[in-house]
C-alpha positions as a Python dict, from the first residue, in 0.01 Angstrom:
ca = {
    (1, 'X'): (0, 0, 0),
    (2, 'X'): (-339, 65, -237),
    (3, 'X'): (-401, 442, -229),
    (4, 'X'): (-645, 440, -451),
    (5, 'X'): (-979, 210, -605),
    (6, 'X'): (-839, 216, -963),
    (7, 'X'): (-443, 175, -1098),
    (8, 'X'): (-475, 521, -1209),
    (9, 'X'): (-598, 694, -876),
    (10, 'X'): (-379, 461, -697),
    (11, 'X'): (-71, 621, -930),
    (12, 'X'): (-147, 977, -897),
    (13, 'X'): (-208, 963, -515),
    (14, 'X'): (133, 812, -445),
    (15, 'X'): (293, 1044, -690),
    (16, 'X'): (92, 1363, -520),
    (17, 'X'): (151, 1208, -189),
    (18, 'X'): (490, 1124, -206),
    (19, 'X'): (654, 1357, -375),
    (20, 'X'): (765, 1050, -621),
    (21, 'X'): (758, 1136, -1023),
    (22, 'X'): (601, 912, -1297),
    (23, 'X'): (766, 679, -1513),
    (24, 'X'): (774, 481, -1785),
    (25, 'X'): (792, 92, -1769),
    (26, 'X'): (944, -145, -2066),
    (27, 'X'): (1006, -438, -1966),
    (28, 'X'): (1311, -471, -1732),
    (29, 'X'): (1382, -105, -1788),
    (30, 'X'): (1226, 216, -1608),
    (31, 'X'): (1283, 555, -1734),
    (32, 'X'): (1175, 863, -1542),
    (33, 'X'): (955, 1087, -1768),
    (34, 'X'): (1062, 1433, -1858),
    (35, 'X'): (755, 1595, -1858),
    (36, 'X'): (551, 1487, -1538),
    (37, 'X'): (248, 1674, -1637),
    (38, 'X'): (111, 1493, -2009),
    (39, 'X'): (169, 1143, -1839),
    (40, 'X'): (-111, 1223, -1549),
    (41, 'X'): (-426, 1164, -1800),
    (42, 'X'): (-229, 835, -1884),
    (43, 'X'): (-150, 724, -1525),
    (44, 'X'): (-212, 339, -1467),
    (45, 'X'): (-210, 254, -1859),
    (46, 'X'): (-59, 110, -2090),
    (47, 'X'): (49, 353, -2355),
    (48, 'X'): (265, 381, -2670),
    (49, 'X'): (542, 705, -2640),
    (50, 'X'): (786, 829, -2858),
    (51, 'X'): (1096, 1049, -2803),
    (52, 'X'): (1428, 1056, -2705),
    (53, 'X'): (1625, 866, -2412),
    (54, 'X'): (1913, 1017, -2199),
    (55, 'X'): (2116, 840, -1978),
    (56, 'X'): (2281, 985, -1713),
    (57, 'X'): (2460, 839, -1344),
    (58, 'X'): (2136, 944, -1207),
    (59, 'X'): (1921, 659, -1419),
    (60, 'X'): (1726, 692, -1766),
    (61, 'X'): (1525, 1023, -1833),
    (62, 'X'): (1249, 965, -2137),
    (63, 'X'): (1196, 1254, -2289),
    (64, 'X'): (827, 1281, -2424),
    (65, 'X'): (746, 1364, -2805),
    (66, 'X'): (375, 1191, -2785),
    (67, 'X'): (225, 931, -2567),
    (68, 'X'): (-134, 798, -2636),
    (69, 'X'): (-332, 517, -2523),
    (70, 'X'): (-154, 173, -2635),
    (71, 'X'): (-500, -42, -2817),
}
């Protein structure tokens, strides 16, 4: 289901609408972002992050140092 004209505004309605959280794709793997506030601006991109990863029974939590637009 599209919720949105663009990838971003498609991403941040279903995250708004939901109730779901943003998170952060590589590859096979998908973390869930610790801070779900800094990754808005970024929603729908592509985007280069560093921190630290936690894994937990509950899945992979990323947790945020940076994240900026990937060129």
């Amino acid at each position: 289901m599209r919720m949105g004209p663009t990838d971003a505004e498609c991403t941040i309605a279903c995250v708004d609408t939901h109730g779901t959280t943003f998170v952060l794709v590589a590859g096979r793997d998908v973390y869930t972002l610790s801070d779900q506030q800094l990754p808005r601006k970024f929603a729908g991109q592509r985007v280069r992050v560093t921190g630290t990863v936690e894994t937990s029974k509950g899945g992979k939590i990323f947790h945020l140092n940076s994240i900026v637009r990937a060129k």
